[in-house]
N, C-alpha and C positions, 0 to 999 in steps of 0.2 A: 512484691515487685522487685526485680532486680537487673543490674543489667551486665551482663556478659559479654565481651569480648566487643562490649558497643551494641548489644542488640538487646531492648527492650523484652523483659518478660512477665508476665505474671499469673502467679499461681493459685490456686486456689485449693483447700482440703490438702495443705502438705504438697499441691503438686500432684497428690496420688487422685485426686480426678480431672485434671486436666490443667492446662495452658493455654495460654495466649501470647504471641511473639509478634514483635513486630518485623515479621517477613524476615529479608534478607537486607532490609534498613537495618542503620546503624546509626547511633551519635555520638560525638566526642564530647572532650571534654574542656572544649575552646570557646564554652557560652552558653547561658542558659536555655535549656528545653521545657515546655508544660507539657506533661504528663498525665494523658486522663483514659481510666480503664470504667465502664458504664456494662450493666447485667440489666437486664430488662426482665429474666426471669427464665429464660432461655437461652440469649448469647451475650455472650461475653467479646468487648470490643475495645481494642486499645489504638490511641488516638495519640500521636506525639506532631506536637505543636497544631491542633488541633486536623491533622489528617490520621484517616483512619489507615492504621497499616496493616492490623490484625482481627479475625471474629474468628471464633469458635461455640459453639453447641457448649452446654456446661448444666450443670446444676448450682441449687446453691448451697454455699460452705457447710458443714456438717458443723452443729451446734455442740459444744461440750460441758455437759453441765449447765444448759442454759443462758451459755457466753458465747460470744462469737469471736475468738483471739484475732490478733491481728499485729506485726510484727513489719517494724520498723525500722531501716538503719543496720539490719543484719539480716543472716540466714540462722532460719531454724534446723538445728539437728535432733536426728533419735540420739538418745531419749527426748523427749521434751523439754524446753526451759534449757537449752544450752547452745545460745548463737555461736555464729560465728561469719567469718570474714566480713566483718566491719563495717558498714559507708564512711569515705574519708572524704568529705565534703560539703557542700552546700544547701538545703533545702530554704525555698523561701516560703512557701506558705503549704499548709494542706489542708483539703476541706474534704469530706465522707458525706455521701447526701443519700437519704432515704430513695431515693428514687435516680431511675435511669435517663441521665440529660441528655437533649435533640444534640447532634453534631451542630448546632446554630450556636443553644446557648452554651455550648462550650468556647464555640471560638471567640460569642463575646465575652466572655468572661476571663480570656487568657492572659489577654495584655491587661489586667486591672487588679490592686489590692484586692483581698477580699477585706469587706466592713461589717463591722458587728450590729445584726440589726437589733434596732432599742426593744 
């Protein structure tokens, strides 16, 4: 996931099989956003502040080694294993869910902690 010139992206397989943008939205940097991208197994949807601004058609991520990487806080360049330009900022929480969430329970869950269930 990254954001570019204010506009929501994310990639998937490097990028080299597709993306998802959020349109011709934009977000600054004047206060927090939640950020949720959901694959159901066929599309890929990205949803800031819980509206959907972007789908596209996608496959899913190409396994390496029997790991699924995943790269946070930076971009990945060729070769492999050498980020760069940086995130210089704030994350509050992030959660990875086996499964593809309703636009419902996303939005209930945007404004709330997540909590460690026992």
């Amino acid at each position: 996931m990254s954001v570019v010139n204010g506009q929501v992206r994310f990639n998937w397989n490097a990028g080299s099989s597709g993306s998802v943008t959020s349109g011709g939205s934009t977000i600054g940097t004047n206060r927090w956003y939640h950020l949720a991208v959901t694959f159901d197994g066929t599309t890929y949807k990205l949803y800031v502040d819980g509206i959907e601004l972007g789908a596209v058609g996608g496959s899913l991520p190409v396994s390496t080694s029997g790991n699924i990487e995943a790269l946070l806080g930076a971009m990945d360049q060729s070769p492999p294993n050498n980020p760069i330009n940086y995130f210089h900022g704030w994350l509050d929480e992030l959660k990875i869910w086996n499964k593809a969430l309703s636009v419902e329970h996303i939005r209930q869950m945007m404004n709330q902690e997540i909590s460690q269930l026992g």
